[in-house]
N, C-alpha and C positions, 0 to 999 in steps of 0.2 A: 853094148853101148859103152864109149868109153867114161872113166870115171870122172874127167872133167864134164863131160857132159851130164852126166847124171851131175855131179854138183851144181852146176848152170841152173836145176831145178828145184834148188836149196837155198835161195841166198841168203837167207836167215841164220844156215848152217856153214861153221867153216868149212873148207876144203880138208883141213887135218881129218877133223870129226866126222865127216863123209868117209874118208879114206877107211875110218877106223869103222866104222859101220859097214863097208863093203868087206870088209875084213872078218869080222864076226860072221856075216850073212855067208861068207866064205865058206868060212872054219863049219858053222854050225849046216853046211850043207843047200843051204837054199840057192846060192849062185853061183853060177861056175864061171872061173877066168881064164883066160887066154893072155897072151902076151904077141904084142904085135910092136915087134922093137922095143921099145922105150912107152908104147903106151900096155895101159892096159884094162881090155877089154870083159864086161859082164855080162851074162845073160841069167834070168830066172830060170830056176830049175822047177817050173811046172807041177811037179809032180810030187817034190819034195814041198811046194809051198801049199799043196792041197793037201797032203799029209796032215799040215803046220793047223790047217785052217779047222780040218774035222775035229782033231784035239782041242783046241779051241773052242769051238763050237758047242760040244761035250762039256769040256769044264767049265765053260760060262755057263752053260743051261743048267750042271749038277749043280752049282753054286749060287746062282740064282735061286733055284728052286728050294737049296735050303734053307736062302736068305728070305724070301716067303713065306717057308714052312715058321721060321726062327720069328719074322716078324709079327703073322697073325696071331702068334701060340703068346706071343705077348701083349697084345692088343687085346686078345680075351681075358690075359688074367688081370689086366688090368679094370677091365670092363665088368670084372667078380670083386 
């Protein structure tokens, strides 16, 4: 998709600020570009954003689950 067009789905966001996000998303592996003249072109790298999502998923749930463990363990001593 080209990156005006992915901006067109942003209008909240500037076009700079888009650019610089496709940029990172870049660098950090999730999307690969192409260059078709003067524009240029993204697609999501699949497999790298599944990667992105299980780690995620992991450290939300470890984090969560302390923030639970953290919250009841206070809730009782309160409760003594």
């Amino acid at each position: 998709m080209p990156a005006g067009e992915i901006a067109d789905r942003f209008r909240e966001v500037s076009r700079p600020a888009i650019s610089q996000h496709l940029r990172v998303l870049r660098d950090a592996g999730l999307l690969s570009e192409r260059r078709d003249g003067t524009r240029r072109l993204y697609r999501a790298r699949r497999d790298r954003i599944q990667q992105l999502r299980a780690y995620l998923d992991g450290f939300w749930s470890d984090r969560l689950g302390a923030l639970k463990t953290a919250a009841e363990r206070e809730a009782r001593r309160k409760r003594s």
